[in-house]
Every structure is written in structure tokens, then in C-alpha cells.
BAPA-598533 format. One line per 5 residues: number of its first residue (from 0); their letters; for each residue z, y, x of C-alpha. Coordinates in steps of 0.02 Angstrom, whole numbers, plus 50000, padded with zeros to 5 digits. Layout:
N
NUM) a) Z,Y,X  ...
//
This chain:
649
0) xxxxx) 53760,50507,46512  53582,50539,46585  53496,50380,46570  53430,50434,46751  53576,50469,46837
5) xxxxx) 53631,50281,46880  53542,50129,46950  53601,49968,46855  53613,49820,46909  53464,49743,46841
10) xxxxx) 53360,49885,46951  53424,49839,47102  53382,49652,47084  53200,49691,47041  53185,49799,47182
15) xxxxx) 53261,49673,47295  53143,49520,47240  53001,49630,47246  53039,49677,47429  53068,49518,47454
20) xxxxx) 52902,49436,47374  52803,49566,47493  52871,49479,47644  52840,49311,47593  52671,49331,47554
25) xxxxx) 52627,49445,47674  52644,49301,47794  52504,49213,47859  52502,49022,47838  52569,48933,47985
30) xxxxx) 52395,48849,48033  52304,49001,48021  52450,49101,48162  52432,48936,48273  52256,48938,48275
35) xxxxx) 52261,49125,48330  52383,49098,48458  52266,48961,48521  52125,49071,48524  52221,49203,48605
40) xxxxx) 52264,49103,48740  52104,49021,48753  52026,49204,48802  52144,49287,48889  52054,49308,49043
45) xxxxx) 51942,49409,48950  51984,49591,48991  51866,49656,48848  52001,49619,48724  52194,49590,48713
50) xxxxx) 52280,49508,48579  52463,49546,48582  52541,49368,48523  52705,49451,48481  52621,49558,48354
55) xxxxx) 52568,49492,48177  52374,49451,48184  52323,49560,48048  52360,49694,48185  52252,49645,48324
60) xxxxx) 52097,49734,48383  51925,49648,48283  52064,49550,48144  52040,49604,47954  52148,49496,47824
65) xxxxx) 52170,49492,47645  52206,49626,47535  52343,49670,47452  52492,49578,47545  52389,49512,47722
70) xxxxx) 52405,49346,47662  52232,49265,47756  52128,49310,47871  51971,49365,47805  51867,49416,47948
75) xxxxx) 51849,49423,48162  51749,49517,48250  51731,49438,48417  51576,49559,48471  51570,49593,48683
80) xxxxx) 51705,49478,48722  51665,49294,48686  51641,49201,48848  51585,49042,48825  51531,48909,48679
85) xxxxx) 51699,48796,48684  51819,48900,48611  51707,48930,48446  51758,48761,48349  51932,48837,48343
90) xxxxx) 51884,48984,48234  51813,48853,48090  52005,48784,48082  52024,48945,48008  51973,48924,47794
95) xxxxx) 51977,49083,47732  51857,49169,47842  51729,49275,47736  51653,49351,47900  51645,49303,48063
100) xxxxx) 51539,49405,48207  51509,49325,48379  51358,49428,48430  51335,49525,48598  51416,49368,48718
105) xxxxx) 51357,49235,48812  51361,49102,48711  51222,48971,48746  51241,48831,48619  51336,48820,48437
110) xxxxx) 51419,48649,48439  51367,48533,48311  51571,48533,48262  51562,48730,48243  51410,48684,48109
115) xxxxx) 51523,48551,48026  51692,48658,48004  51613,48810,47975  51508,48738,47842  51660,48695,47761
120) xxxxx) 51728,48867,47748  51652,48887,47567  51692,49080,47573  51592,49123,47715  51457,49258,47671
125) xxxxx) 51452,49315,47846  51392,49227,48024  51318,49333,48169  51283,49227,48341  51129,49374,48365
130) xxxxx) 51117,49432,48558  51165,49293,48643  51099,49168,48751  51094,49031,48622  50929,48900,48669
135) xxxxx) 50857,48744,48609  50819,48695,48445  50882,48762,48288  51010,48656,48199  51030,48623,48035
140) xxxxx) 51149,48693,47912  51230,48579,47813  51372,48661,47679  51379,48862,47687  51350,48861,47515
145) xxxxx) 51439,49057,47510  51330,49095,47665  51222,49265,47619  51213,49337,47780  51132,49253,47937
150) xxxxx) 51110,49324,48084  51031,49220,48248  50932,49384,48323  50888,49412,48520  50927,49221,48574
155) xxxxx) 50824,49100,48641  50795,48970,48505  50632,48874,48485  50545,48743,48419  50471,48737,48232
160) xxxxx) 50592,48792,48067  50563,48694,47915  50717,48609,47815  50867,48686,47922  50909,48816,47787
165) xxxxx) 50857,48734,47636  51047,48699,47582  51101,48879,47594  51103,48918,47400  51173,49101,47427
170) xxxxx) 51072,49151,47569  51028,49331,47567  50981,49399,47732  50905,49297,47866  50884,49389,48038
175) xxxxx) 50773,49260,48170  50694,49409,48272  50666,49418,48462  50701,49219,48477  50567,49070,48546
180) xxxxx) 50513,48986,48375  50324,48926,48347  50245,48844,48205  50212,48911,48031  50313,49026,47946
185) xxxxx) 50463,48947,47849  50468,48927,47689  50613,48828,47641  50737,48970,47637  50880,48929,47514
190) xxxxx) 50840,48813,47347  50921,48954,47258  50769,49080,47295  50897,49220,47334  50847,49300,47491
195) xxxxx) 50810,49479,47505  50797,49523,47671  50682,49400,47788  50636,49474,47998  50558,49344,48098
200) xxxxx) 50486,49480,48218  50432,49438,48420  50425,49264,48396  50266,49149,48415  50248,49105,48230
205) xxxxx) 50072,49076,48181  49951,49005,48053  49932,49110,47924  50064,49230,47791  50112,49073,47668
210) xxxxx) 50084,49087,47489  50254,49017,47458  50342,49145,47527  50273,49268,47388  50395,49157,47271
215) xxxxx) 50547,49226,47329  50530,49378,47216  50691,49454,47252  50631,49505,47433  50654,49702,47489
220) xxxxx) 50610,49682,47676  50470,49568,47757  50447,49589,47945  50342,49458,48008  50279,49579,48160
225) xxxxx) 50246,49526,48351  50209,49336,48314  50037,49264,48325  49988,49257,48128  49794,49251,48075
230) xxxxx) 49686,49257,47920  49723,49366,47755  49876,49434,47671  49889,49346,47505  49838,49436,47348
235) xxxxx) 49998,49390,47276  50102,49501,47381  50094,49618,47230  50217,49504,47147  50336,49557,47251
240) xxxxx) 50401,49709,47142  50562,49748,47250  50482,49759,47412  50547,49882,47512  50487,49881,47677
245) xxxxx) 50350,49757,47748  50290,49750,47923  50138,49643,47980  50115,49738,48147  50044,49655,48310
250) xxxxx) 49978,49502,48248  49814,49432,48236  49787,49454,48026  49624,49503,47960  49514,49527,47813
255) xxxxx) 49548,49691,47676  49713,49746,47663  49776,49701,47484  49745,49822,47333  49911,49759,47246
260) xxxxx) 50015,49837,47371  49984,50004,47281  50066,49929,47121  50235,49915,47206  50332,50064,47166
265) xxxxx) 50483,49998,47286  50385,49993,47421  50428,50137,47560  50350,50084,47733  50195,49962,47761
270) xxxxx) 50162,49957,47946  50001,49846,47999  49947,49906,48158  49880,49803,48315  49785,49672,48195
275) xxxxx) 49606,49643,48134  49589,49717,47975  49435,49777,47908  49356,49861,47796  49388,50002,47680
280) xxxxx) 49561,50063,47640  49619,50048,47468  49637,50213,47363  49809,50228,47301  49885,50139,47417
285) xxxxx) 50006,50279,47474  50054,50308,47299  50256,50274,47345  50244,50284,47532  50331,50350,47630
290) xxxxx) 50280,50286,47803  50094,50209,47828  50034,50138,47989  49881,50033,48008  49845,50109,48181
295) xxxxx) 49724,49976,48310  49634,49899,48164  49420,49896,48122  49458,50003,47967  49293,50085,47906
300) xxxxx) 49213,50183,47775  49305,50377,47741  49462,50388,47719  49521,50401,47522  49518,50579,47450
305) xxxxx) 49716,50551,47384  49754,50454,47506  49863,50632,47590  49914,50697,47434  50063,50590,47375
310) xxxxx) 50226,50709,47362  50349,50562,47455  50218,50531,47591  50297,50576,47800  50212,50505,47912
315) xxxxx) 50021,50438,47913  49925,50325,48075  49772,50292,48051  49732,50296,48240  49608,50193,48329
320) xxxxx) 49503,50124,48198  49300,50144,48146  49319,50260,48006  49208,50410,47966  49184,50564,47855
325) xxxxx) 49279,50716,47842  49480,50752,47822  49552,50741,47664  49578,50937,47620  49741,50901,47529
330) xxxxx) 49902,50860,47635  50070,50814,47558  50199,50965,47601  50313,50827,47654  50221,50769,47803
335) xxxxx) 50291,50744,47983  50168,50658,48076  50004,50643,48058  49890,50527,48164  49689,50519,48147
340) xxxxx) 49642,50500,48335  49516,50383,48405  49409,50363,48248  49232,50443,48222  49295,50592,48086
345) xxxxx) 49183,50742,48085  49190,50893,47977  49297,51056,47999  49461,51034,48025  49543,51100,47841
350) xxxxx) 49584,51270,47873  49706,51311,47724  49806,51159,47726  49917,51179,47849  50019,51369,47802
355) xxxxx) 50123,51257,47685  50163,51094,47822  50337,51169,47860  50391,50987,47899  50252,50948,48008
360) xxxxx) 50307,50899,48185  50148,50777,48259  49953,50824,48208  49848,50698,48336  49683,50734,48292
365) xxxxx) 49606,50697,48479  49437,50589,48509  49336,50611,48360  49185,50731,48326  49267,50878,48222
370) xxxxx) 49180,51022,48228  49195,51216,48177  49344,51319,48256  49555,51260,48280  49633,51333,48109
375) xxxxx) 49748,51512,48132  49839,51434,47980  49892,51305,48121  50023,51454,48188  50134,51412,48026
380) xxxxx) 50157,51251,48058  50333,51324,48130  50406,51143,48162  50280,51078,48258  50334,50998,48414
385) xxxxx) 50155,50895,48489  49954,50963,48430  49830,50863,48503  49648,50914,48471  49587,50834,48631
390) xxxxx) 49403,50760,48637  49315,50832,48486  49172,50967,48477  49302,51110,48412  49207,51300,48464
395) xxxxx) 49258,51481,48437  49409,51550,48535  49586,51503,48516  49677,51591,48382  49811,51699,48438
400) xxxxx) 49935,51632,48279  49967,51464,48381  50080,51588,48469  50214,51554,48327  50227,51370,48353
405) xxxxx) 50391,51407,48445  50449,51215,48430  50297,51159,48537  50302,51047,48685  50143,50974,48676
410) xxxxx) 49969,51058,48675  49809,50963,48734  49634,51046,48683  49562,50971,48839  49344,50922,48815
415) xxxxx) 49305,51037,48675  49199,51201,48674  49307,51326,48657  49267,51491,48708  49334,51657,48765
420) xxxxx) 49529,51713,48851  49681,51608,48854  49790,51690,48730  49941,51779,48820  50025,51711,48654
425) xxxxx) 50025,51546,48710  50149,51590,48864  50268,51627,48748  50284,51455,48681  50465,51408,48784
430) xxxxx) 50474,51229,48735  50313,51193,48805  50300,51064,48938  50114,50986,48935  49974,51095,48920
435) xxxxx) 49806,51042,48955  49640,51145,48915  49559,51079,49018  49340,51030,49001  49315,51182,48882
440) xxxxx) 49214,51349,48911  49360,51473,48932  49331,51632,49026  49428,51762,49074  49590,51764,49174
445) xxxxx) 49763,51646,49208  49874,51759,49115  50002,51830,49230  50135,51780,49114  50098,51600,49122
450) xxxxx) 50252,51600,49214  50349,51622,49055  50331,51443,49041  50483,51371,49146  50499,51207,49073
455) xxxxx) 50314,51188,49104  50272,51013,49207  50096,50973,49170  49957,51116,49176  49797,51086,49185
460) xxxxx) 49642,51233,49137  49524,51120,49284  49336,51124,49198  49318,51326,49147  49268,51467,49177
465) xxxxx) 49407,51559,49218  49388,51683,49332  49496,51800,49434  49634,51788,49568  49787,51629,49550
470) xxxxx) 49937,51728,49484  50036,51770,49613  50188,51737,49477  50149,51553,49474  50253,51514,49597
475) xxxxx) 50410,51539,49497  50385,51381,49382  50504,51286,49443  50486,51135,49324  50297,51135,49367
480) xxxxx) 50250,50943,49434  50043,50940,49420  49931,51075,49431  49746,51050,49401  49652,51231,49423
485) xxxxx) 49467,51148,49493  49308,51164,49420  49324,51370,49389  49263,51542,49458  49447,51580,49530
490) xxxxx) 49440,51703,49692  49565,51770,49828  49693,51678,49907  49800,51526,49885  49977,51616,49829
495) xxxxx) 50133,51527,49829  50165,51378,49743  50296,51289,49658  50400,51176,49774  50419,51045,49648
500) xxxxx) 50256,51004,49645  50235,50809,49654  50096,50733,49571  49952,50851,49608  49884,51015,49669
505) xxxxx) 49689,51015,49628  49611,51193,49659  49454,51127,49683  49275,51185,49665  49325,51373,49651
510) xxxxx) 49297,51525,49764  49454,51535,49840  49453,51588,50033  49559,51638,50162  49661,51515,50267
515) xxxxx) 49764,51366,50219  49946,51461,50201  50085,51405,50275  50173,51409,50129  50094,51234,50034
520) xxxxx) 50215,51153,50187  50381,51170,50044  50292,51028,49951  50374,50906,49993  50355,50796,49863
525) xxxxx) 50156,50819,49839  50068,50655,49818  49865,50732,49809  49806,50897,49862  49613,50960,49848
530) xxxxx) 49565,51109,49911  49363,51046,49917  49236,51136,49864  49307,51318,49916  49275,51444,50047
535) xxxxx) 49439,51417,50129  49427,51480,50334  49543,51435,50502  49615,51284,50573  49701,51138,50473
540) xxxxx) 49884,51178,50474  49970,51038,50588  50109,51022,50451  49967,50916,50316  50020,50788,50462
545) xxxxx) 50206,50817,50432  50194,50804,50226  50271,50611,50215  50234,50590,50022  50049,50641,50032
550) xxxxx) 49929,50511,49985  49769,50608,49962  49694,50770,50042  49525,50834,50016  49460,50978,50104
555) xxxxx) 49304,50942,50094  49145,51083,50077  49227,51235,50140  49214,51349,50303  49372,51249,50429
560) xxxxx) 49373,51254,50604  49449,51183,50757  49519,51015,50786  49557,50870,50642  49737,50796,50689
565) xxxxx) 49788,50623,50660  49849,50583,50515  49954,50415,50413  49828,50282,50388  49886,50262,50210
570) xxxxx) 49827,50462,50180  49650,50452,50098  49584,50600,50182  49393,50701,50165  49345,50838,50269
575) xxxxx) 49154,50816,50279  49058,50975,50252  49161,51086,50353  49031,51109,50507  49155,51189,50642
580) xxxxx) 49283,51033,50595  49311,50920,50764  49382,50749,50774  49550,50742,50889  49503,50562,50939
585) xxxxx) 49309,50593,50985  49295,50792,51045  49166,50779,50931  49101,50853,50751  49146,50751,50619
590) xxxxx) 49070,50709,50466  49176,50606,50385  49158,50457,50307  49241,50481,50118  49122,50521,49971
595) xxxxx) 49163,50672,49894  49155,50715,49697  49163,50895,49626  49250,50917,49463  49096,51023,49396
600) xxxxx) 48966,50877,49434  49065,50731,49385  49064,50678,49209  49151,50781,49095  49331,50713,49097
605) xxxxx) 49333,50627,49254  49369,50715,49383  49525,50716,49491  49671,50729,49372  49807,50621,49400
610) xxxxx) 49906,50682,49249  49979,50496,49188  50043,50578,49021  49901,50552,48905  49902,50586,48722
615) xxxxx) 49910,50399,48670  50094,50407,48794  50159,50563,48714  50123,50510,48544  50201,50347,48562
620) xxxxx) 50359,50355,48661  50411,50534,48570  50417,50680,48651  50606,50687,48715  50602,50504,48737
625) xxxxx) 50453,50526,48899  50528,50689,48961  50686,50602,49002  50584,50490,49101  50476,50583,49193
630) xxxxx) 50613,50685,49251  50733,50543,49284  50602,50465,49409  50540,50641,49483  50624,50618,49636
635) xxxxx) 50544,50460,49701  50411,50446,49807  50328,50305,49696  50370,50386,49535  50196,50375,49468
640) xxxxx) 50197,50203,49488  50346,50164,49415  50296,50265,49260  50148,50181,49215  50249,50033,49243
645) xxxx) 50372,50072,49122  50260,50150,48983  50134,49994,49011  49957,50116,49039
//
């Protein structure tokens, strides 16, 4: 007989018990079903989340139990859909919870019974209460001797920390960000001296870094930033060999940054912008770095000669600080952004560099005193999204290779001395949305195929010497928001212009003549227009009366005649210098009374340009990040406003 061909007895029984051993302990302990039921019941107005009491709780939406055979529940995820504080006391009656997440409700308390029971739980590793509404002080945790993960994030909790996490032995991540808390920084974070991970960020800690904290020597990530922390960062913080990540930004820290930090090989990101630091930078220091920021310091002295060359290093801010000498000529091949503006660099800007940055997507270079001409090697940089040269002493003409930066959306060469012809290469750049030459000695004419550039909003070539009609083409840039063309040698007419115009139309201080055209009336949405400084001839068009968003018109210095109408008294208006001009309310010539400024005697820089979107904004927010908003608040009326409201300038 085939020893396969029959089931015996014996098989049958074995199958039997086993099927029956998987139901019994499958089943959840009484207590821990009643206790669910309870909660169930106890939230069941919530519409966020339905528990089904007919089904087994290891089913239900945010449940996880035990593996193999669902015999406790191991963790609940409560996230979005906790309403109140009363019901949490119930979840601590549950003893085999390894994880339990309460964050994103409205909780506004944790009972001191939640603290008791759930200290109990000895297999907790997990609590999150973060984004809540959870005030007063913090209490103390007594038990949680398996708690390694704490998260109490984006509340409202205040008042001093010093003893209320001494008892948790396992403690491995605490998380006390965006919360209320003030005095020094804690230091007595688990007897055991296991935490790894410690973020105290946008709180109003303060006093200074404490040595003590340097003793936790398992730490990966320190962010201490947006708290009100003065004097030094210990020498010691070189001990802390498997740092990861430490931010000190937006504080009030000073003296040298610390040499040790280059002799930690973990360490990826050091960000320590928005303090007081001074002094020289460290060489070496970007030995294993991958992100550097010590942007809005008093850094002086050069900048270290390897301090670009490191292999691993992305992204580099030294921004806003007092430092001096030339650019490092070496640049890691690996770098994305690179910020130097607002310093007092001089030199040439290193011309061979950049044919190998294939990674490069930010060079913000603007405000310092570079000389010699903008790099053709610059074209190669084919992933470069934002190239700000603004505010130097750059000469030569533009080279034609910049052309190939087909990824571009930002270009500002504005207040150099640059000479010679726009490059028609430029309009091919289809990405671009921001360009501003503006304050530079180019000659020559608008290229005709300017108009190339539909997702063009900013453009601004005011302070030139551009010569030549207005493209007639212009008019088809329908993304087009400012235009600044004063301060040139531009001739002819006004042409047609782009009916989404909204923050500004400056075609001042140029030769243009001719009549106001009827056609500037599809503005609708125009908030300045200056026409000053031109040879413009006729009457004032009665429909500058009609345009409801307008907030300034100059016409100031040109050749008008006939009778000024009335206009809103919230319209700044100037019309003085226009001899044949009559006031409707006196029959007589008026003069005027508003001061009027031409772009080619004001200082260099200042004239009218409204354009909100400098290069501090754009390299801030991100590029995508600031087009969604300036396009999302286009059509109000007030959308300036509410811009520099949002973006803080």
C-alpha cells in the first residue's frame, strides 16, 4: 500500500487540535475586547473612523495585534480622530500595547491617570500626543521603563524641563519641538544615557548649549534651532562620534564655530545660520558634509581653499556674512546649491569650474565685488534652475552659452557692467520666469523674440542703454505681470501690451512719443504705470479714470495737452512738466504738486521697480514653492500686499 494514499487516524487528530489551538489563541483576552468595545462606543460620534463591534478588533481600521495567532493588541493608531482628553485613560487598561499614536487631535491635557496606567504598560516603546492642543506644564513620567520613543511635538506645553524624564531608562527619541518651554536646556534625559535622537526646536530655551548634554554619546541628531540660546558651542561636541545631523540655527550663539566638528565622520548636515558667530571658518570642516549652512552670521577672514572640494559635499550657504578674498577654484562635482551672496568676495568668478557641475541647480553669487566677465563654462551647468549674479562689478558682454541652461527659471544680473546686445539665446530659455538685467550698460535692441518667453512674469532691462523701437511681439506674453523698460534710449510708439499686467508698467525716461494708445485700457489689473520722462503727445485718455486697480500714474515730463480729469483720491498721480496740461477743477495750468524721480538720476538701484521677488525670496522659498504663490494670489487687487505678507519682506 502507498504509505500516501490514506490518512490515519492519528493525522486527523493532529490536524484537528491544531485547528483548534489556532482559534483559541487567536482570541483576544476578554478585558482587552471590552475595553475596545468601550472605546468604540466612547467615539462613535466621530465620523473620522468606524469601528465595526461585530468584527474581531484585530480587523479594525488603525488596530495592529500580535503576531502569529492575534493574540494581543500590540498597537492603535488613533491619528485625526481623537476628540477629546477623557476617553484616553481607557487605552492604558489595555497591557500589551507596544505603540500607541494619538497625534493630529484635539486633545488639551494628558490626565495624570493616563501617566499612571500607561506607565505601567512595561512594553510600551511607542507614545505620540505631537499636534495637539496639549498646554500647561509638563508632567512627569513615572514607570515607562520600555519607553524609546517620545513624541510631544506642535503642542502648547511650557514651563521649565528638568527631572520629568529622568526615569525613562530606554528612552531613545525625544521630539519637544514647536511647544512653549523656557529655561535651560534639559539635561536629565534617561539615567540610562540612551537617547539618540534629541529636537527641542521653536521653543524659548535659553542659556547656553550644556556641557552635559555632550555625555550622551550615543546621539545622531541634535536640533536645538529657533530657541533663544547664547554663548559658545562646547569644544566637546567632538565627542560626539555618531552625530548625524546637528542644527543650531536661529539662536543667539556666538564665538568660533568648533574645530572638532571636522573629526566627526558621521556627521552629514550642520546648519548654524541666523546666530552670532564669528570669526574664521575652520578648514576641514566639510570633510563629511553633506549640507553646510552658516548663512546670517559675522564670519570673516577667506573662505578655506578645501573647503568646496569634498566629493560628498551638496549644498553650501555661506550667505550674509563679512568674509573676503576670492572663490575657492575647486568645486565638488556633487554640488546643488551654492550660496556666497551678501559677503565682500572679489576676484574672477572661476571660469573652468563649472563645465563639470552637472548637479548644480542654485549658484547665488549676488552683492559682492566680483569682478572680470560671467563664465561661458556657466552654459553647461545644464541643471541649473536659479543664477543670481546680481550686485557685483561683473563687465564684458553676456556669453551666448547661457543659452543652454534650458532648466532656468531664474536669471538676475541686475547692477553690474555688462556690456553689449542681449543675447537672442537667452529667449530661448522656456522655463524662465524672472529675468532682471536691469542697472547694467547693455546696448543694442529688445530682441524681437523675447516673446518666446511665455511663462515670463517678471522682466525688467530698466537702467540701459537699449535702444530701438518696444517689440511690437511683446504683447503676446501672456504670463507677463511687471514690466520695467525705464531708464533707456527706446523710440516709437507704445505697442500693445500684455493684459495681465498687474504689478507694473514703467517705460520711463525713454524717447517714446506719440499718444497714449487706447489700448493700455485692457489692463485691468495694473497697480503703477509711468510713462514720465518721454515725449508722449495728445490728451490724457479719460479711461486712466476708469482703471479701478491703479494706484500710481506718472506722466510726468512729456509733451500732454488738454484737460487733467478727476481722478480716485487713493491714485498717487504726477503730471507736472507737461506745459499744455490744464486742471479740470481750476481752468487753469497745472503744475502739480508730486516730486518726480527719473530712473537715470536716482541712485543706481532705486528707482521705480516694484518687483517684490528679490533674490533673498527666490532663494529661500524655492523656486516652484513662490511661483505657486504668486500666481495663486494674481488675481487680487491687494496681491502685493498679501505677498510680502506671506513671505515676511
Amino acid at each position: 500500500m502507498n504509505r500516501y494514499g490514506h490518512s490515519t487516524p492519528l493525522l486527523h487528530f493532529c490536524l484537528f487540535f491544531f485547528l483548534l489551538c489556532s482559534v483559541v489563541f487567536s482570541e483576544l483576552p476578554t478585558n482587552q475586547k471590552t475595553t475596545m468595545i468601550s472605546l468604540s462606543k466612547a467615539i462613535m460620534n466621530n465620523t473620522a473612523l468606524i469601528w465595526d463591534v461585530n468584527k474581531d478588533p484585530c480587523s479594525w481600521k488603525g488596530v495592529k495585534c500580535s503576531t502569529p495567532g492575534n493574540s494581543s493588541i500590540a498597537e492603535i493608531s488613533l491619528s485625526g480622530v481623537f476628540p477629546s482628553s477623557d476617553f484616553l485613560p481607557l487605552l492604558c487598561q489595555i497591557d500589551s500595547l507596544v505603540s500607541l499614536d494619538l497625534s493630529n487631535n484635539d486633545l488639551t491635557s494628558i490626565p495624570d491617570k493616563f501617566i499612571t496606567d500607561c506607565g505601567a504598560i512595561g512594553g510600551l516603546q511607542l507614545l505620540n500626543i505631537s499636534r495637539n492642543s496639549v498646554g500647561g506644564p509638563l508632567p512627569t513620567f513615572h514607570g515607562f521603563v520600555g519607553l524609546k520613543f517620545l513624541d510631544l511635538s506642535f503642542n502648547s506645553l511650557s514651563g521649565s524641563i528638568s527631572l520629568q524624564f529622568e526615569g525613562l531608562v530606554a528612552l531613545k527619541s525625544l521630539n519637544l519641538s514647536f511647544n512653549r518651554f523656557n529655561g535651560l536646556i534639559p539635561t536629565n534625559l534617561g539615567k540610562a544615557m540612551a537617547l539618540e535622537q534629541l529636537q527641542l526646536s521653536n521653543n524659548s530655551f535659553e542659556g547656553g548649549i550644556p556641557d552635559q548634554l555632550i555625555d550622551y554619546l550615543n546621539l545622531t541628531l541634535v536640533d536645538l534651532s529657533q530657541n533663544n540660546l547664547s554663548g559658545p558651542v562646547p569644544v566637546r561636541i567632538g565627542d560626539l562620534s555618531k552625530l548625524e545631523v546637528l542644527i543650531l540655527s536661529t539662536n543667539y550663539l556666538s564665538g568660533k564655530i568648533p574645530e572638532t566638528l571636522s573629526s566627526i565622520k558621521s556627521l552629514s548636515r550642520f546648519a548654524a545660520h541666523q546666530n552670532n558667530f564669528e570669526g574664521r571658518i575652520p578648514s576641514g570642516l566639510t570633510k563629511f558634509l553633506k549640507k553646510l549652512d552658516l548663512s546670517y552670521n559675522k564670519l570673516t577672514g577667506s573662505i578655506p581653499s578645501d573647503m568646496f572640494l569634498p566629493s560628498n559635499l551638496q549644498t553650501l550657504d555661506l550667505s550674509y556674512n563679512l568674509l573676503t578674498g576670492s572663490m575657492p577654484s575647486n568645486i565638488s562635482q556633487s554640488m546643488v546649491r551654492l550660496r556666497l551672496g551678501s559677503n565682500s568676495l572679489d576676484g574672477t568668478i572661476p571660469f573652468a569650474t563649472f563645465g563639470a557641475l552637472e548637479n548644480l541647480m542654485y549658484l547665488e553669487l549676488e552683492n559682492n565685488s566680483l569682478t572680470g566677465s560671467v563664465p561661458p563654462d556657466l552654459g553647461s551647468c545644464r541643471n541649473l534652475m536659479l543664477l543670481n549674479l546680481a550686485g557685483n562689478k561683473l563687465n564684458g558682454a553676456l556669453p551666448v552659452q547661457l543659452g543652454g541652461l534650458s532648466q532656468l527659471q531664474v536669471m538676475k544680473i541686475q547692477s553690474n557692467k555688462l556690456v553689449g546686445e542681449i543675447p537672442v539665446e537667452i529667449t530661448r530659455l522656456q522655463r524662465l520666469w524672472i529675468l532682471d538685467m536691469s542697472w547694467n550698460s547693455l546696448n543694442g535692441s529688445i530682441p524681437s523674440t523675447i516673446s518666446s518667453l511665455q511663462g515670463l512674469m517678471i522682466l525688467n532691462l530698466q537702467g540701459n542703454n537699449l535702444s530701438g523701437s518696444i517689440p511690437e511681439t511683446i504683447v503676446s506674453m501672456d504670463s507677463l505681470l511687471e514690466l520695467q523698460l525705464g531708464g533707456n534710449q527706446l523710440i516709437g510708439k507704445i505697442p500693445g501690451m500684455p493684459v495681465k499686467l498687474q504689478i507694473a508698467l514703467n517705460l520711463s525716461s525713454n524717447l517714446l512719443e506719440g499718444p497714449i494708445p487706447e489700448s493700455l485700457k485692457l489692463l485691468t489689473g495694473l497697480e503703477v504705470l509711468d510713462l514720465s520722462n518721454n515725449k508722449l503727445s495728445g490728451e490724457m485718455p479719460p479711461y486712466l479714470t476708469q482703471m479701478a486697480t491703479l494706484r500710481k500714474l506718472l506722466l510726468s515730463n512729456n509733451q500732454l495737452s488738454g484737460i487733467i480729469p478727476e481722478f480716485n483720491p487713493w491714485l498717487t498721480f504726477d503730471a507736472k512738466g507737461n506745459k499744455d496740461l490744464i486742471n479740470a477743477t481750476t481752468s487753469k495750468a497745472s503744475p502739480n504738486t508730486s516730486p518726480n524721480t527719473s530712473p537715470k538720476s536716482a541712485q543706481k538701484g532705486k528707482s521705480l521697480n516694484l518687483s517684490f521677488l528679490d533674490e533673498s525670496v527666490a532663494s529661500a522659498l524655492g523656486i516652484g514653492y513662490v511661483v505657486g504663490i504668486v500666481i495663486g494670489i494674481a488675481i487680487s487687487r491687494n496681491w502685493v500686499v498679501q505677498l510680502k505678507s506671506k513671505l515676511n519682506i
